[in-house]
C-alpha positions, 0 to 999 in steps of 0.5 A: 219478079218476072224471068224472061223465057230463055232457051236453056244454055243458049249463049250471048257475048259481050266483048269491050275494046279499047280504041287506039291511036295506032302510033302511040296505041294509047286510047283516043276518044273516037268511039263515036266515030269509029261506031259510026264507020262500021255502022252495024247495031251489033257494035255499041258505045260503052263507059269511056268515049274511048271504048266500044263494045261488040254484042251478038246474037243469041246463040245455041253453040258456042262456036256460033258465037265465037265465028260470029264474034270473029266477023264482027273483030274483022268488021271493026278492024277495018272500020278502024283502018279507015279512019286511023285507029286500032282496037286493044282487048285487053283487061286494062290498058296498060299505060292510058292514064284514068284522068285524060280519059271522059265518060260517055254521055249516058245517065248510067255512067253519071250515075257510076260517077256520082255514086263512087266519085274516082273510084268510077272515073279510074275505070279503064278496064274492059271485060267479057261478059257471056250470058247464059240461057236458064229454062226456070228461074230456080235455078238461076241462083243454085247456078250462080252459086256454082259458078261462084265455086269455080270463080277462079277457073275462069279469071285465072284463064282470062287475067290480062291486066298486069299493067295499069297507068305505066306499072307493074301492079302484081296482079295478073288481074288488076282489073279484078281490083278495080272494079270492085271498088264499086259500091254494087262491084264485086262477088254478090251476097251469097244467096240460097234461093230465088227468093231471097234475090228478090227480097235484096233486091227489093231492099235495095231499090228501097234503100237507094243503093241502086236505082235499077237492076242495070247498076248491079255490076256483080261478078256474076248476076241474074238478068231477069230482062233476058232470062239469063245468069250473066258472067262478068268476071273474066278480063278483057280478051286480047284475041279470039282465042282468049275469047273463044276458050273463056267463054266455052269453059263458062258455057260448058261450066253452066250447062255442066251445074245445072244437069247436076241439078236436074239429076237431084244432085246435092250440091254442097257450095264454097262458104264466102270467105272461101271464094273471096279468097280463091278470087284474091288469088286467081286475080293476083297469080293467075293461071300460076294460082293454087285455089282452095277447092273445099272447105277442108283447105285442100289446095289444087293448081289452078292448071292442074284444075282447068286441065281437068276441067277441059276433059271432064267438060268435053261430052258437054263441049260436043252437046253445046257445039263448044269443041274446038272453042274448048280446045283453046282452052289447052293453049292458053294454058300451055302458053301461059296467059295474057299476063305472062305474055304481056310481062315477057313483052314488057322484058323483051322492049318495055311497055311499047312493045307490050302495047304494039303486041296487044294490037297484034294479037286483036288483029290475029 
């Protein structure tokens, strides 16, 4: 199979967004008409007609991505102004119920539909995905391995989806919970080279489990077509700088692993119960997690770890023009996280106040 050439660690964002009613902030099925507001090919439709989806450019610094991405929120905001809508960007939408909403007109939703019936129509849920530049497909799958490890890292930092139809869920992340349930959602087979990618891949086009390589929804997966290692794993982003310090600890996280291998490092991977179960927990208790860090059952909070992380990345930060998209990583920990935000809100006025907020702080 062929690997597109890609510049190593540039970096591309996709960042989905729910669209509004500004009064009721529930979601109103004008994607459509919203895309045709800003009339910008950046901007594309997505699963629900209620949804649109903004999608740089290739980027060599992180910061280039964010400031664009900024523009684009400005571009939408307006747009949406015009016509009497609002944007929301977090992991699910806390009240809109999965039955009143309708599934784009594309054949891979109807495909989604046919394959995993309510499972797929209960898909209110938006993420962001960042693609990352691989020079050599060998590497592609020693790299997904070891962000895979640091899996909860970047869900606990991005969990904002702690409401779903109206309730409570007990999830910092139920979007996490959610999404899995697609036959081809959820962590990807624990592979140990490119080879072996191949050869899955080969049996399930086989099989019929999928009838292209766009229908594997893997929380992090190659994508052959644009020679990068695509993580899809993070929540919604409700503002830029939720946005901003996702992506930079994503990027920084790649491009750290991968001159670890070519320094010839060893790299010692998590076994797969390992990371399923520190996936459980970052989803559940997000920046509050204690995730597994060996196989020994050595425990380190999740805080303590990003904390970490954020000084021991920043050399690789200034490399990849990530600095000050980085440092937002600081303050989101420090302010506890989307869904901490959102169940302070929900204490202070209830689900109004949490969805008026959630409107706020896109707009931010």
């Amino acid at each position: 199979m062929q690997f597109a050439r890609s510049a190593r660690s540039t970096l591309g964002i996709e960042w989905e967004l729910a669209v509004v009613d500004p009064g009721t902030c529930e979601m109103v099925p004008r994607a459509q008409e919203l895309l045709d507001a800003i009339d910008d090919r950046r901007f594309d439709h997505e699963f629900l007609t209620s949804m649109i989806e903004l999608i740089t450019g290739v980027h060599e610094t992180t910061d280039g991505a964010v400031d664009e991405l900024r523009r684009m929120r400005d571009k939408a905001v307006e747009a949406a102004d015009r016509i009497g809508v609002a944007l929301v960007g977090t992991g699910t939408h806390p009240t809109s119920l999965w039955r009143d909403q309708a599934q784009a007109d594309d054949p891979r939703y109807a495909r989604v539909i046919e394959k995993a019936g309510d499972w797929g129509r209960r898909l209110i849920i938006f993420g962001v995905h960042n693609h990352v530049g691989i020079e050599d497909r060998a590497k592609v799958v020693p790299l997904l391995r070891s962000v895979l490890d640091r899996l909860p890292l970047i869900l606990a930092l991005s969990a904002s989806s702690p409401f779903w139809q109206g309730r409570d869920t007990g999830y910092a992340s139920h979007r996490t919970m959610l999404f899995q349930q697609l036959p081809t959602g959820g962590l990807p087979p624990m592979l140990e080279d490119w080879a072996e990618y191949e050869r899955t891949l080969a049996d399930m086009l086989r099989a019929g489990v999928i009838d292209d390589l766009a229908e594997l929804r893997w929380d992090v997966r190659p994508s052959p077509l644009l020679g990068t290692l695509e993580v899809r794993i993070a929540d919604g982003a409700p503002s830029i700088d939720d946005l901003a310090a996702v992506t930079a600890l994503i990027h920084c996280l790649v491009e750290e692993a991968s001159r670890a291998l070519d320094a010839g490092e060893e790299a010692h991977h998590l076994p797969s119960w390992l990371v399923r179960e520190n996936k459980l927990r970052a989803a559940r208790d997000g920046l509050d997690a204690t995730a597994i860090v060996d196989d020994e059952g050595r425990l380190q909070p999740v805080r303590d770890a990003l904390g970490e992380a954020v000084e021991r990345l920043a050399p690789i930060a200034a490399d990849l023009g990530a600095s000050s998209s980085l440092a937002a990583v600081t303050r989101v920990v420090e302010r506890g996280g989307s869904a901490a935000l959102q169940r302070a809100a929900f204490a202070r006025g209830g689900q109004e106040s949490v969805l008026r907020e959630l409107v706020e702080q896109l707009r931010a």
